[in-house]
C-alpha positions as a Markdown table, in Angstrom:
| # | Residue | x | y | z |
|---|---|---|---|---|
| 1 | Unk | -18.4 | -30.0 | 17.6 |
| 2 | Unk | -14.9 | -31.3 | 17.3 |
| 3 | Unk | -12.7 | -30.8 | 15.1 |
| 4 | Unk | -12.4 | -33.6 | 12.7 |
| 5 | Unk | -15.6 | -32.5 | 11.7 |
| 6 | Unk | -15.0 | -29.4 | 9.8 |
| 7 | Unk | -11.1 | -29.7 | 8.9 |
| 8 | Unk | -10.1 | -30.4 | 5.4 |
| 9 | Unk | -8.7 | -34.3 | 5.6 |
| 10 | Unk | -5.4 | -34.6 | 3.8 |
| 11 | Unk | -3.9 | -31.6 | 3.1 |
| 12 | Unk | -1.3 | -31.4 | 0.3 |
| 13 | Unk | 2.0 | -30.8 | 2.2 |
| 14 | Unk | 5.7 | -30.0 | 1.4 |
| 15 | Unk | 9.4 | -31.3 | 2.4 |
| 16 | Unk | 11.6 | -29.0 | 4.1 |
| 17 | Unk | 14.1 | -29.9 | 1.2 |
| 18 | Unk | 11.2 | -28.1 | -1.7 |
| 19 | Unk | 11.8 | -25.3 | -3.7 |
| 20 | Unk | 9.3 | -22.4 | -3.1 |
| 21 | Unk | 7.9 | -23.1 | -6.3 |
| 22 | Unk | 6.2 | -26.1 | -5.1 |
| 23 | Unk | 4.7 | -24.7 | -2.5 |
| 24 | Unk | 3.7 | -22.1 | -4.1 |
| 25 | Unk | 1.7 | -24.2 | -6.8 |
| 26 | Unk | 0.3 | -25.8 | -4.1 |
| 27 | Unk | -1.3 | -22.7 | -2.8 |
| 28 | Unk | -2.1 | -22.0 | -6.5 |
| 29 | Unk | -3.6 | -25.4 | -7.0 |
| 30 | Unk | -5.5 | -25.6 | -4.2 |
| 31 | Unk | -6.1 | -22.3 | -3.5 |
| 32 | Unk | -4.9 | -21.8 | 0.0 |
| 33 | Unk | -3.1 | -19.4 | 2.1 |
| 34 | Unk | -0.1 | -21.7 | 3.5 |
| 35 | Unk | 1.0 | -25.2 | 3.3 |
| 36 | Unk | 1.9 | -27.6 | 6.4 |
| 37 | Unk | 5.9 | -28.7 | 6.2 |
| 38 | Unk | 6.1 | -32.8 | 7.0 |
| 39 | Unk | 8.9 | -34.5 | 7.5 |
| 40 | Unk | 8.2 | -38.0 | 8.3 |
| 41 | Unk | 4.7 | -37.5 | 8.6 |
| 42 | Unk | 5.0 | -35.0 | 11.6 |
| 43 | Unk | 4.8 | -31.1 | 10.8 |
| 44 | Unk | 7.7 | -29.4 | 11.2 |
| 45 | Unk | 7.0 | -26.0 | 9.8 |
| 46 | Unk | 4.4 | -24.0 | 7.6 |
| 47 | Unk | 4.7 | -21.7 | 5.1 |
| 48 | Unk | 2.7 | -19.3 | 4.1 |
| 49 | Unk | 1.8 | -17.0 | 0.8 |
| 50 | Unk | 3.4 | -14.0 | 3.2 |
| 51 | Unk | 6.9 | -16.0 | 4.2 |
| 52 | Unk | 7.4 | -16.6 | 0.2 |
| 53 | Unk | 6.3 | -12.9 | -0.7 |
| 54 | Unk | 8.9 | -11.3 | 2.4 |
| 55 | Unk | 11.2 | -14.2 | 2.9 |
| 56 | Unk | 12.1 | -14.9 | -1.0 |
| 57 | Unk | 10.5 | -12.8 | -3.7 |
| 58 | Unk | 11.5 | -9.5 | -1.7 |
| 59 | Unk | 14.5 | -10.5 | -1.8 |
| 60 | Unk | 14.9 | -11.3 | -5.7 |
| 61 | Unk | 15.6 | -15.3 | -4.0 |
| 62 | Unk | 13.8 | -17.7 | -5.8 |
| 63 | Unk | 16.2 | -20.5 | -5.4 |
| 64 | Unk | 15.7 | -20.8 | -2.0 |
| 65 | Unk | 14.0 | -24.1 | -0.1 |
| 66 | Unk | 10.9 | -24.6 | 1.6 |
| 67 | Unk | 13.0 | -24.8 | 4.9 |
| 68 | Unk | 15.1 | -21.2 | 4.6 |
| 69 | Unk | 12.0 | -19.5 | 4.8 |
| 70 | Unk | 9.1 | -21.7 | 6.9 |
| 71 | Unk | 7.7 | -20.9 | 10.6 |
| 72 | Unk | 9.2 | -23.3 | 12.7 |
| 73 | Unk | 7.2 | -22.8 | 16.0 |
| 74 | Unk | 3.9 | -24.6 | 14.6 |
| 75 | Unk | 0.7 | -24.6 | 16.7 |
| 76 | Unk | -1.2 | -27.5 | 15.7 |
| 77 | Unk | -4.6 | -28.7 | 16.8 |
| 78 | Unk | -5.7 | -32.2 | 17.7 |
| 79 | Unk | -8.5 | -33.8 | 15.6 |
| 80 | Unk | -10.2 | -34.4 | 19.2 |
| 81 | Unk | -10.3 | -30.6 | 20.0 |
| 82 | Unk | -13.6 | -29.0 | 20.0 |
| 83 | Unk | -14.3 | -26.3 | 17.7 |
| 84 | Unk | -14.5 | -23.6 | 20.6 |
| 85 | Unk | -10.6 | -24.4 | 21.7 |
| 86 | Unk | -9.9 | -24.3 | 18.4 |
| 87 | Unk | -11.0 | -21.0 | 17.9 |
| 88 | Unk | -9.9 | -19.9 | 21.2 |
| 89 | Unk | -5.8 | -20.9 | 20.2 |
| 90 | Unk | -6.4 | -19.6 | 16.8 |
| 91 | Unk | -7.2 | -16.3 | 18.8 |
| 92 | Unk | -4.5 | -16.2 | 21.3 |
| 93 | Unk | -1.8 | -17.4 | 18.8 |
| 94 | Unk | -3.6 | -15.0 | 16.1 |
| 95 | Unk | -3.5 | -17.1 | 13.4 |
| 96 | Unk | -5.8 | -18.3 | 10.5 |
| 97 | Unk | -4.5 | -21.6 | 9.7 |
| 98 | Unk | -3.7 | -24.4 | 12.2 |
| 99 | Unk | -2.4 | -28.2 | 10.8 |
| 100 | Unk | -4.2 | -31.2 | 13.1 |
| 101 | Unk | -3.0 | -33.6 | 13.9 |
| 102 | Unk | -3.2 | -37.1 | 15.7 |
| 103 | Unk | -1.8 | -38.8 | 18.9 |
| 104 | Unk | 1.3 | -39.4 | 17.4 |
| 105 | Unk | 1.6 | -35.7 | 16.0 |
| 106 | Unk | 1.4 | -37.4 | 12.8 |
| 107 | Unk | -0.6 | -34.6 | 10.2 |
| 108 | Unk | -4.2 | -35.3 | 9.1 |
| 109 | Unk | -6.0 | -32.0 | 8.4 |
| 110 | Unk | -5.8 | -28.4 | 8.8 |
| 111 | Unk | -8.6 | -26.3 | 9.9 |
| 112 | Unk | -8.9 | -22.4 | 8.6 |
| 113 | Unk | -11.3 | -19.7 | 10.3 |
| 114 | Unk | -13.3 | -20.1 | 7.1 |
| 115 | Unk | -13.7 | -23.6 | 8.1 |
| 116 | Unk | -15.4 | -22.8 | 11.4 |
| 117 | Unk | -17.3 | -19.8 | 9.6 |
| 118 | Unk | -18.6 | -22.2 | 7.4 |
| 119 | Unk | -19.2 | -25.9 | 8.7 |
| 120 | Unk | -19.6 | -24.6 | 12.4 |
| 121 | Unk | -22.1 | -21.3 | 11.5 |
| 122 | Unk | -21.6 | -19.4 | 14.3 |
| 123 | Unk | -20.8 | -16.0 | 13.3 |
| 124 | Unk | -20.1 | -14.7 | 17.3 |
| 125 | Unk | -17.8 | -16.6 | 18.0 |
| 126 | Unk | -16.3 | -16.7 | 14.5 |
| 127 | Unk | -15.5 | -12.5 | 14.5 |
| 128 | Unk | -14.2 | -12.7 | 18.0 |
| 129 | Unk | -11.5 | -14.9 | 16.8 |
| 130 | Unk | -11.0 | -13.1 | 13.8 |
| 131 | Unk | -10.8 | -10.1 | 16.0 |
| 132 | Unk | -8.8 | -11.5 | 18.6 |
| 133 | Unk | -6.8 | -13.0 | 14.9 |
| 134 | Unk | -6.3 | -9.3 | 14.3 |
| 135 | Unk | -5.4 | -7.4 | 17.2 |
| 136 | Unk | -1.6 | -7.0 | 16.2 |
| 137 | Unk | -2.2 | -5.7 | 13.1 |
| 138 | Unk | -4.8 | -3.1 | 14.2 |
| 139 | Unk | -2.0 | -1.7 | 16.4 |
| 140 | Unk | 0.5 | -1.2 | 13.5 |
């Protein structure tokens, strides 16, 4: 199955330039764990529930932009990637969350594990990647 089956189309994005509040209504609003960061149509970053909670509000910065406290080394998926490579880079990069994008790296979904839990069904392969997902943290 590829993905472009079982990503969400169209995410809602933010601009390096945002405050943190928008992102973090975003999250609010559409009740997700991170947001892609587009500049031009091309990701450039993410941020995440976790990089406003440690980068900012820790801090006692809420003044601060979208770009002071985003992930700048994105791993994106292509919409062309099957579901199984998906998994398997979600894995090795242990992440949850991965933006897709097209041929010209231009944004046009993003995938979760819930996503392949859910449209995919396959519970295997599924908890390997969320174990794989995991791994650092079990060692902390």
């Amino acid at each position: 199955m590829k993905i472009s089956e079982v990503m969400t189309p169209n995410p809602r994005t933010v601009q390096p330039g945002d405050d943190i509040q928008v992102a973090a209504r975003i999250m609010r609003d559409e009740d997700a764990g991170s947001v892609p960061v587009v500049e031009d149509g091309r990701v450039v970053g993410i941020v995440t529930d976790r990089d406003i909670v440690i980068r900012a509000v820790a801090d006692g910065d809420f003044d601060c932009t979208v770009e002071d406290i985003q992930s700048d080394d994105v791993v994106c998926a292509t919409a062309e990637m099957s579901t199984a490579a998906v998994a398997e880079l979600m894995g090795e990069h242990q992440i949850r969350r991965l933006p897709v994008v097209d041929d010209d790296d231009r944004l046009v979904g993003i995938v979760s594990i819930g996503d392949l839990a859910v449209k995919e069904g396959r519970d295997a392969r599924t908890g390997e990647t969320l174990e794989n997902i995991s791994e650092g943290v079990k060692r902390h």
